[in-house]
Backbone bond lengths (Angstrom), bond angles and torsions (degrees), N, CA, C in turn:
res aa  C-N    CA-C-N  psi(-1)  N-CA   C-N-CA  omega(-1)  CA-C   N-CA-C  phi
1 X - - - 1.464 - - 1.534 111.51 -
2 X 1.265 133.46 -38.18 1.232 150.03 -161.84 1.824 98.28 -84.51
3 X 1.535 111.06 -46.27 1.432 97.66 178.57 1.645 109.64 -86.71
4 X 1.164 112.75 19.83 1.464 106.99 -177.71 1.661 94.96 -103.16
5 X 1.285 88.98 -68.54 2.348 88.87 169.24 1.040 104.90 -16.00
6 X 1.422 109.78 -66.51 1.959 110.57 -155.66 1.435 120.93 -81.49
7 X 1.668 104.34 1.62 1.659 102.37 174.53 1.424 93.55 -93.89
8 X 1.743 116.45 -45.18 1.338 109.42 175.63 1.832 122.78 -46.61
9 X 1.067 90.55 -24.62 1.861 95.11 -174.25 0.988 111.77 -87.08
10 X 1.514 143.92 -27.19 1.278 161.83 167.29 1.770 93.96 -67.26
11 X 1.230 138.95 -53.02 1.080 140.18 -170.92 1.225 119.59 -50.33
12 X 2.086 98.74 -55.11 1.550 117.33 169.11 1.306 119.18 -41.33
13 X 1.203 111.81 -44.65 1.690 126.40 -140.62 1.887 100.64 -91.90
14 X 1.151 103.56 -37.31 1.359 127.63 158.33 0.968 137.37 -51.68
15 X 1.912 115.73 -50.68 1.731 114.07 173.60 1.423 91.22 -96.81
16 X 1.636 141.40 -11.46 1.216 116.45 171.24 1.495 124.56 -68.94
17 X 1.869 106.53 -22.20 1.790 123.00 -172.44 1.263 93.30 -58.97
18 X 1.705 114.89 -75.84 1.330 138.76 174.61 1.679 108.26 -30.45
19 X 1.133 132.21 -31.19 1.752 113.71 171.28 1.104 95.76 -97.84
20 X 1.442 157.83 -34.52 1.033 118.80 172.18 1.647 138.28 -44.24
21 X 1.437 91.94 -29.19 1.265 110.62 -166.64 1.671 105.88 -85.17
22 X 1.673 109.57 -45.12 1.376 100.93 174.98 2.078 115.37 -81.10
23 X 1.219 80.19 -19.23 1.883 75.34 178.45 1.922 102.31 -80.39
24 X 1.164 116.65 24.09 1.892 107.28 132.63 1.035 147.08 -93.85
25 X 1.391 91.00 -24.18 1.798 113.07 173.47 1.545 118.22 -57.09
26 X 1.178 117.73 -65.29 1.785 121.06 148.53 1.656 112.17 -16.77
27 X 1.578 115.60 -59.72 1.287 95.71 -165.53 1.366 131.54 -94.73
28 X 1.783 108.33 -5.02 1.650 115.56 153.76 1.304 125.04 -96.25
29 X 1.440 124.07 -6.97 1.804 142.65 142.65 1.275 100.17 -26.91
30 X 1.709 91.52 150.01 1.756 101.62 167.96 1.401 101.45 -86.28
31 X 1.586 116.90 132.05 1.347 118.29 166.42 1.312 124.02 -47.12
32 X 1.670 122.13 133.07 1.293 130.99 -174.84 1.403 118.00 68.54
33 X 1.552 119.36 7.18 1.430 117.04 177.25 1.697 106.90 -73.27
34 X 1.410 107.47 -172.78 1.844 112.37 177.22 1.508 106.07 -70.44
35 X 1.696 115.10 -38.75 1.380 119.41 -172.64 1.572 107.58 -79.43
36 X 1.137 124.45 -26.36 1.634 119.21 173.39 1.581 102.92 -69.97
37 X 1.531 111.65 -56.98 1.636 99.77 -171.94 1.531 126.39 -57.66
38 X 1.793 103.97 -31.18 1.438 100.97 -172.52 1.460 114.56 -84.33
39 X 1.643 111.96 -20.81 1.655 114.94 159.52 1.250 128.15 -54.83
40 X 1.739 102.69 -51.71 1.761 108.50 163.03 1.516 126.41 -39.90
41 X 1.465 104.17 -54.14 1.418 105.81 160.55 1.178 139.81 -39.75
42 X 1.290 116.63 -51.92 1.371 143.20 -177.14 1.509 101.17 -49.01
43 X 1.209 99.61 -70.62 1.768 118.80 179.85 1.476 116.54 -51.64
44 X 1.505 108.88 -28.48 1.622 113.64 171.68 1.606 113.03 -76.28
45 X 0.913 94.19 -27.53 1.897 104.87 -175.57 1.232 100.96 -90.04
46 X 0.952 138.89 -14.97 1.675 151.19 -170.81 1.808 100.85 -96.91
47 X 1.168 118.97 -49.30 1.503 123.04 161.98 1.187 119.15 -78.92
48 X 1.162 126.53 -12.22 1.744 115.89 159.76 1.628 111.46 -78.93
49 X 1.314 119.72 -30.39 2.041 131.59 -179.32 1.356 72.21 -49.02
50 X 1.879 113.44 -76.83 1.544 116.38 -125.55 2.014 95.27 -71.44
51 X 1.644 131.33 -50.89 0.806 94.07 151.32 1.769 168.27 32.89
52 X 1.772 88.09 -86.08 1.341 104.90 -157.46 1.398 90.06 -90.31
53 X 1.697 109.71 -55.45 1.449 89.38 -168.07 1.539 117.84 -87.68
54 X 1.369 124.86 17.88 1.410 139.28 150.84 1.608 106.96 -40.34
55 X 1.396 99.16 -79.32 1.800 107.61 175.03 1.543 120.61 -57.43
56 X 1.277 116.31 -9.85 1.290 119.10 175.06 1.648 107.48 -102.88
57 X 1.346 146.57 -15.75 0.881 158.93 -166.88 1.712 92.30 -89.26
58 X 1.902 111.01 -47.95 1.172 116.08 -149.36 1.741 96.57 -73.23
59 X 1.175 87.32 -41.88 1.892 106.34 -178.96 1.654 123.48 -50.53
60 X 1.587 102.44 -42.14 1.396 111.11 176.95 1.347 107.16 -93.12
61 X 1.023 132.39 -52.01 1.565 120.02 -170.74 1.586 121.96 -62.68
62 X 1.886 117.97 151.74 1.430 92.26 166.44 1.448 146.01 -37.63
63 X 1.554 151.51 135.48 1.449 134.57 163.82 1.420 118.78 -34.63
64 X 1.358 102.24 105.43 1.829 118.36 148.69 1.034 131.34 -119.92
65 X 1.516 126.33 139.58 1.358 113.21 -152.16 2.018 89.23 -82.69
66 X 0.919 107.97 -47.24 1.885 97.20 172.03 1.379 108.28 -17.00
67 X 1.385 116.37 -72.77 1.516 127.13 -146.24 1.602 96.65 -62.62
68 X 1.743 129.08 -50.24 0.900 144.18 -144.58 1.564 101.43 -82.09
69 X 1.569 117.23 -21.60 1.086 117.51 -178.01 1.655 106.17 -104.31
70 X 1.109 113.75 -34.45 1.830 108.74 166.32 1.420 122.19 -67.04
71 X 1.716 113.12 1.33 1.478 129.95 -170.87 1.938 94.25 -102.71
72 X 1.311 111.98 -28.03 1.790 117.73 177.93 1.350 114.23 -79.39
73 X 1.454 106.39 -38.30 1.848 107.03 -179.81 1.789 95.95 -85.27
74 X 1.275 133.20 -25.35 1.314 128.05 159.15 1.565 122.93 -39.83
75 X 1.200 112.71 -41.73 1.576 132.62 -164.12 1.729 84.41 -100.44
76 X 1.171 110.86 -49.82 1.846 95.90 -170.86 1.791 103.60 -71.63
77 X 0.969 110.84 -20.87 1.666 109.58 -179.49 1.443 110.00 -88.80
78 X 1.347 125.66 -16.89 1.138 133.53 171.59 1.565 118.59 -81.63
79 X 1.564 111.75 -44.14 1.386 89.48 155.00 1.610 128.66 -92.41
80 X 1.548 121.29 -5.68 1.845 91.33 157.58 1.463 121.85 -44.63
81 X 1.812 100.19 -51.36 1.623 84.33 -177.11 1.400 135.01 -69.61
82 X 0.744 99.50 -18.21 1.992 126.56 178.12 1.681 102.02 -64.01
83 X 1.724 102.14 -52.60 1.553 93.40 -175.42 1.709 103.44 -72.62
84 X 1.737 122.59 -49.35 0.967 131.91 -178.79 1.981 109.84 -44.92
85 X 1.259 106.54 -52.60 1.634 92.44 167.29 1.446 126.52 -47.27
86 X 1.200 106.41 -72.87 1.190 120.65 157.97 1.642 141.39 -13.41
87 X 1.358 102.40 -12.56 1.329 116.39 -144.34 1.515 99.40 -115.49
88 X 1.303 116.10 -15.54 1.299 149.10 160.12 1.723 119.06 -56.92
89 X 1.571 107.34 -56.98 0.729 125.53 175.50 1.463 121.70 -58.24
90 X 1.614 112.98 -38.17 1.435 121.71 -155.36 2.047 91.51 -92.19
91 X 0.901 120.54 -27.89 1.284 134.32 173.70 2.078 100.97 -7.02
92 X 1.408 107.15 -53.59 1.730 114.37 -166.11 1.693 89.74 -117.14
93 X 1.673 133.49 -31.29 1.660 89.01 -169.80 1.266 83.32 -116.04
94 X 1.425 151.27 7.84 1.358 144.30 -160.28 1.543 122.50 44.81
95 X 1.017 124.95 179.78 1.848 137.93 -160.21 1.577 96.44 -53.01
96 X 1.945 104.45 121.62 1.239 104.39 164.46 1.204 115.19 -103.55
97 X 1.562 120.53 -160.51 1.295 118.51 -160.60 1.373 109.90 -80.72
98 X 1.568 117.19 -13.75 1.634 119.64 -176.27 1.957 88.97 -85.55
99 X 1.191 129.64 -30.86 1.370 119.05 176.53 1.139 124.18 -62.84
100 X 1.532 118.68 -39.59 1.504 122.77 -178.89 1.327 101.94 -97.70
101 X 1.119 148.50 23.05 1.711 153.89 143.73 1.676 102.61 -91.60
102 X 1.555 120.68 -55.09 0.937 91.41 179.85 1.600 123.54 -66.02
103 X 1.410 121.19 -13.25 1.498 119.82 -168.11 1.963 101.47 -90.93
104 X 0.976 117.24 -14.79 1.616 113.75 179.95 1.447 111.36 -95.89
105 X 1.874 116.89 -16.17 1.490 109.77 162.92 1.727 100.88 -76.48
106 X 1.432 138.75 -47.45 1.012 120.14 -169.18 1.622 109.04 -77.90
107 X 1.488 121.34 7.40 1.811 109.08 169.81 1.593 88.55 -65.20
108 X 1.638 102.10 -55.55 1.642 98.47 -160.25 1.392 128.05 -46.08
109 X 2.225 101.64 -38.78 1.199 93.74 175.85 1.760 115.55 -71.11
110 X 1.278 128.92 -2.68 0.930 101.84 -165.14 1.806 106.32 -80.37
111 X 1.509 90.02 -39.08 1.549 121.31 -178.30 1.682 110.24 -32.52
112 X 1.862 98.57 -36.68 1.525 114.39 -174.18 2.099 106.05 -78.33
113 X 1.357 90.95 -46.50 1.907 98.68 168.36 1.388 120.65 -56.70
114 X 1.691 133.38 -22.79 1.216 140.59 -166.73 1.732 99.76 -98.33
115 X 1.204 116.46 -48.79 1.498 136.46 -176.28 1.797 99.37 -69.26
116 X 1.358 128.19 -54.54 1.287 114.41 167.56 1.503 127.35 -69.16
117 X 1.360 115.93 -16.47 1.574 126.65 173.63 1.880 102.28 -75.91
118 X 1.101 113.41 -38.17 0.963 115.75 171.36 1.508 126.95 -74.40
119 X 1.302 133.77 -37.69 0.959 130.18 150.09 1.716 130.97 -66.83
120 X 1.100 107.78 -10.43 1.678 126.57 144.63 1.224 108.23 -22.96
121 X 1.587 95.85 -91.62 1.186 128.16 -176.71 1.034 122.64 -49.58
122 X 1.377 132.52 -32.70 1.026 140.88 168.13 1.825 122.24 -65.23
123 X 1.105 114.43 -44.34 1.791 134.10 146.95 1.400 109.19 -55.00
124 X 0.997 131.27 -47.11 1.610 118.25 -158.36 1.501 112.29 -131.32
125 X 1.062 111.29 -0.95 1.464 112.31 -159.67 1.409 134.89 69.86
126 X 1.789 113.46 -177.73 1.836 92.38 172.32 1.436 111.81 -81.48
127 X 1.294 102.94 112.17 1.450 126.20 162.21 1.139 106.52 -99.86
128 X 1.398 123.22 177.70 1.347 143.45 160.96 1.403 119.99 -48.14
129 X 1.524 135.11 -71.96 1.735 130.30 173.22 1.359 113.54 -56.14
130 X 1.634 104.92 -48.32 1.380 95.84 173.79 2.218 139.36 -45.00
131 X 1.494 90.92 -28.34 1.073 93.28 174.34 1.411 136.64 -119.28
132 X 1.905 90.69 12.59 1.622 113.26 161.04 1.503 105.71 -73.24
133 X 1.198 127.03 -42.00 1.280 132.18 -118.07 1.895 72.69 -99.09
134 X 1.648 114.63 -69.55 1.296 100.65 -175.01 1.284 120.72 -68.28
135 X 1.679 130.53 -12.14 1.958 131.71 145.55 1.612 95.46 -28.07
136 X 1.270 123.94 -93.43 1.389 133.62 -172.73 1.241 130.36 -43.25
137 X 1.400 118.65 -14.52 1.597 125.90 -164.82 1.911 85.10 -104.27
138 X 1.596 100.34 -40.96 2.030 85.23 167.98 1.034 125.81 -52.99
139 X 1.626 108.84 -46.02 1.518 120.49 179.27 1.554 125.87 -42.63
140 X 1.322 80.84 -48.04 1.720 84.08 -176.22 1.515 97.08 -84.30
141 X 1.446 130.73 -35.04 1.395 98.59 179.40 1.270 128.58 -47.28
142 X 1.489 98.14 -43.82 1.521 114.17 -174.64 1.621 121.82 -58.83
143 X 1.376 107.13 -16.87 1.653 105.25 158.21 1.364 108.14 -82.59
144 X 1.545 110.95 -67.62 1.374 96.83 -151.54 1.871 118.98 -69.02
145 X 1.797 109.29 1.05 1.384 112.34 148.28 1.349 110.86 -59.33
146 X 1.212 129.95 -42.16 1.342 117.80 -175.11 1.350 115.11 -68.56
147 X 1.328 134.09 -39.81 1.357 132.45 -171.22 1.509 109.99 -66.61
148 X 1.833 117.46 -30.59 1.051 134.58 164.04 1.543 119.46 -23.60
149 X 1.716 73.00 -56.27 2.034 101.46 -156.82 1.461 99.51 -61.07
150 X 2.051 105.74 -51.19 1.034 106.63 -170.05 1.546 119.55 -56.02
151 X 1.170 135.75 -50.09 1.282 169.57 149.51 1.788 102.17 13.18
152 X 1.456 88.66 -56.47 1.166 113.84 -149.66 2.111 102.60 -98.62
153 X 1.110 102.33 -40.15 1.585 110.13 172.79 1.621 106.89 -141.57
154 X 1.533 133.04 89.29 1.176 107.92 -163.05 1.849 104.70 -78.93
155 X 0.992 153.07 136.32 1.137 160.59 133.91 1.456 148.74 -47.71
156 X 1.434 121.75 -11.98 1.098 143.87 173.97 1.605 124.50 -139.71
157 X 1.394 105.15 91.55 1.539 127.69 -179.10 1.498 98.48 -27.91
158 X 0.991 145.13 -70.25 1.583 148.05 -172.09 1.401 118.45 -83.79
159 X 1.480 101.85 9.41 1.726 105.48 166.89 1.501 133.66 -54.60
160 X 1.594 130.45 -3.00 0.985 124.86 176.11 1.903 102.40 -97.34
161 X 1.545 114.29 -22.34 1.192 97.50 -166.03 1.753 90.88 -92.03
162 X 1.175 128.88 -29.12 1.405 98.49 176.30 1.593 113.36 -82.00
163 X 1.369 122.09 21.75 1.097 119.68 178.02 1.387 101.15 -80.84
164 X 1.532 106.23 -45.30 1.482 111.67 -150.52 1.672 108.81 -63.41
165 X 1.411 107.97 -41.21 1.810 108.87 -177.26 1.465 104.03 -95.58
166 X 1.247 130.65 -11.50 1.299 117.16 148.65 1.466 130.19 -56.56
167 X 1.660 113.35 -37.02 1.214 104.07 173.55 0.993 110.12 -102.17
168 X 1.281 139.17 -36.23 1.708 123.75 155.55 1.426 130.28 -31.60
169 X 1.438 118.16 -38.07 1.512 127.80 160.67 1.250 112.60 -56.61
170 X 1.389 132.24 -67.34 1.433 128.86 153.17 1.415 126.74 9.75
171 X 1.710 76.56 -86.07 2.044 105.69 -178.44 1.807 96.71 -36.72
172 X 1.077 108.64 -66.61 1.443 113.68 179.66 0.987 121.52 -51.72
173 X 1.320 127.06 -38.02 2.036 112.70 -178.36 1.516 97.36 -81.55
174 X 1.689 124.83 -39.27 1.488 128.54 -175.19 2.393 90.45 -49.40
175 X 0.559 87.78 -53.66 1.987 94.66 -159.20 1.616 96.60 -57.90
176 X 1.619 96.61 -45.64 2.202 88.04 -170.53 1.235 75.81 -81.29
177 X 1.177 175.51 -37.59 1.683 153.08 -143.55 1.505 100.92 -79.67
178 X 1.871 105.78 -30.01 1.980 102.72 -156.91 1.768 75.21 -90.46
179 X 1.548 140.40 -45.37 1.424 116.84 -149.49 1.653 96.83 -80.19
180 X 1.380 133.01 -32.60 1.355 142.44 -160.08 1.862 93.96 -67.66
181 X 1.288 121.48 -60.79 1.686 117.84 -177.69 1.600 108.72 -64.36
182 X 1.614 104.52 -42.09 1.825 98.96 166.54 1.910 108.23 -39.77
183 X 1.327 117.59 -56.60 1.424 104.51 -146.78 1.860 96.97 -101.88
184 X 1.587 104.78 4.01 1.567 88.49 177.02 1.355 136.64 -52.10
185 X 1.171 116.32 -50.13 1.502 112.26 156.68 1.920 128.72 -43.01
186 X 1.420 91.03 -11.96 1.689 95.56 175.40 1.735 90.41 -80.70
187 X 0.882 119.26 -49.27 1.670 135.30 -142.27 1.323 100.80 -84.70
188 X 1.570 119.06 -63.79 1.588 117.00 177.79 1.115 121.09 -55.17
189 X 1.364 138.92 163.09 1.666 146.13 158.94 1.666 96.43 -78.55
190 X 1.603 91.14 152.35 1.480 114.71 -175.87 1.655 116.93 -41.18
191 X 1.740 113.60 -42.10 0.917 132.29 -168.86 1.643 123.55 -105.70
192 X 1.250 98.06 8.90 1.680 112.96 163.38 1.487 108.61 -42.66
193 X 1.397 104.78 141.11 1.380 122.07 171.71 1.596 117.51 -74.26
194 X 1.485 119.47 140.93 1.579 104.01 172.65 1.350 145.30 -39.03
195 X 1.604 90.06 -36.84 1.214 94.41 179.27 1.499 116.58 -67.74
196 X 1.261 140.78 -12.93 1.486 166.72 -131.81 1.820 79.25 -98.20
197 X 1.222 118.20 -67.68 1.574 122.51 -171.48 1.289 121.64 -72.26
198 X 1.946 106.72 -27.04 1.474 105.95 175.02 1.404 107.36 -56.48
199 X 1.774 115.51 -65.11 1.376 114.03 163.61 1.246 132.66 6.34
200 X 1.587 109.46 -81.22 1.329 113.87 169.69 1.169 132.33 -17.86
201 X 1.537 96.61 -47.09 2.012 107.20 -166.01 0.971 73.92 -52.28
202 X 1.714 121.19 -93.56 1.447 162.00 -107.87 1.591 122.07 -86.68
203 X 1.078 125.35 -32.68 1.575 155.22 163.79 1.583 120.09 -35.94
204 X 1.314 98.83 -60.23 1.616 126.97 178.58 1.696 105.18 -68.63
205 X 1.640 132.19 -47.94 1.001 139.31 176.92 1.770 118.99 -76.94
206 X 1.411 109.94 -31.28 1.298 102.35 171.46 1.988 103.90 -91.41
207 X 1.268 107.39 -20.15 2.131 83.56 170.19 1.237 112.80 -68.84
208 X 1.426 106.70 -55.71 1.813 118.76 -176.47 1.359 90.95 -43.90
209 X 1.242 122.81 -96.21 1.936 126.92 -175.86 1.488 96.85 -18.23
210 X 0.850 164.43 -27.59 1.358 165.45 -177.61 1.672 130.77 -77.37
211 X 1.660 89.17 -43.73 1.403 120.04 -177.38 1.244 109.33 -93.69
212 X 1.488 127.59 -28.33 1.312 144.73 144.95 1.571 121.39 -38.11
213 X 1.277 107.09 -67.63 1.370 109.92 173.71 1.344 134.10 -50.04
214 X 1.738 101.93 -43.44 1.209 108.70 -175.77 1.696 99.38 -69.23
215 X 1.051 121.51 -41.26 1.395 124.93 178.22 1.192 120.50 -21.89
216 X 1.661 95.42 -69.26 1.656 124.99 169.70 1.474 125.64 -48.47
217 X 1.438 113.09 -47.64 1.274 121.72 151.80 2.009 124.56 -45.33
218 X 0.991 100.20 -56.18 1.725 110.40 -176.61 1.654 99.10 -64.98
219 X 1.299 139.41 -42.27 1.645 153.02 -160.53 1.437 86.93 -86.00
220 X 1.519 138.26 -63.98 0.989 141.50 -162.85 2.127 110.82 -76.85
221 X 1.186 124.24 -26.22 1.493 144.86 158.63 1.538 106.51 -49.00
222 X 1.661 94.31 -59.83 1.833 109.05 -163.91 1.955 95.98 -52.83
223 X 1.540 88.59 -57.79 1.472 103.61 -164.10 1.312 119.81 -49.73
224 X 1.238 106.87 -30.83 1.587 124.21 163.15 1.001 141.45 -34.15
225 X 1.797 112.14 -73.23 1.422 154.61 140.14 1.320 102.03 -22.04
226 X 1.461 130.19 -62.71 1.538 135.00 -172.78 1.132 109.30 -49.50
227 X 1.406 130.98 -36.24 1.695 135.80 -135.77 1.873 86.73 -117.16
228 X 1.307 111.95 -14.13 1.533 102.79 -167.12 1.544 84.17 -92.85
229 X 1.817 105.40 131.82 1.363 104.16 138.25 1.451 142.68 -44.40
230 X 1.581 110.40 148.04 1.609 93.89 175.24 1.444 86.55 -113.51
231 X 1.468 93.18 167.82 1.555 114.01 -161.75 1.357 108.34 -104.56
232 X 1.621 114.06 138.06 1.488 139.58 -146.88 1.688 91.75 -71.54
């Protein structure tokens, strides 16, 4: 059991290094070139390893609330990129049946992250896990309601391509947010202030969200401009 953990943990630690590293290539790549798609890939297959053996790590080892909660942003970072790949795909036939299965197991999981944050809270008060756990269990509702929504009435003609680097951007701040709080105590001095670790969470999600937007903004400007006549 013990050498199975530690190949699994070595595994994690490994395809999570490796997407960090390949989920940049995608975002200074020329869009839709050979080197953007086969990096994208890479990084999608790299979040299904970390993922998988997240929940398998979570399953075999004793209960910690750490593990159990770096095993939820695993599954929530696994499907941005999952939906964000994907999203490519749906472009000409739209959401198939492996899309809307995969998006109604993660309502549930999220449904399961909001309901245990809440019963947290309910035991211990607002503490710290307690009110990550239901932060994250919104989060993910709040996508995979959206994919729902989309599913069901899509609304935005160019919704798969800002899907795709919206949720691929995601995937990426969700993954450096889970390895950056893993190694803070490597990184900070003994005598760091709290707030030094709150940071951590929070830092990574408001630049990316930032860098995101503007994204969205400039793609959504361009797209604009295109559709306006110019004048005779």
């Amino acid at each position: 059991m013990k050498t199975l953990i530690t190949t699994l943990l070595i595994i994690h630690i490994a395809t999570g290094f490796t997407a960090l590293l390949v989920g940049l290539i995608p975002m200074f790549s020329k869009k839709g070139s050979r080197l953007h798609n086969r990096a994208g890939l890479v990084y999608v297959y790299c979040m299904i390893t970390v993922a998988l053996t997240a929940l398998l790590l979570c399953g075999l080892q004793p209960f910690k609330m750490m593990r159990l909660f770096l095993t939820g942003i695993a599954v929530f970072s696994f499907y941005l990129s999952m939906t964000g790949w994907r999203a490519t795909k749906q472009k000409k036939t739209g959401p198939t049946a492996f899309d809307k299965g995969l998006t109604f197991v993660t309502l549930l999981v999220s449904v399961g992250m909001i309901g245990f944050g809440v019963y947290l809270l309910a035991l211990n008060g607002a503490s710290f896990f307690p009110i990550l756990f239901s932060f994250f269990g919104v989060l993910t509702l709040t996508f995979a309601g959206r994919d729902i929504q989309f599913m069901i009435q899509p609304t935005e003609k160019m919704h798969w391509f800002f899907q795709h680097f919206t949720r691929m951007g995601g995937s990426y701040i969700a993954t450096f947010t889970a390895a950056l709080v893993t190694n803070l105590a490597r990184i900070l001095p003994a005598n760091a202030p709290d707030w030094a670790a709150t940071l951590g969470w929070i830092a990574p999600s408001i630049l990316g969200g930032m860098l995101i937007g503007r994204t969205v903004a400039y793609y959504k400007k361009k797209f604009s401009a295109t559709k306006t006549p110019v004048a005779a």
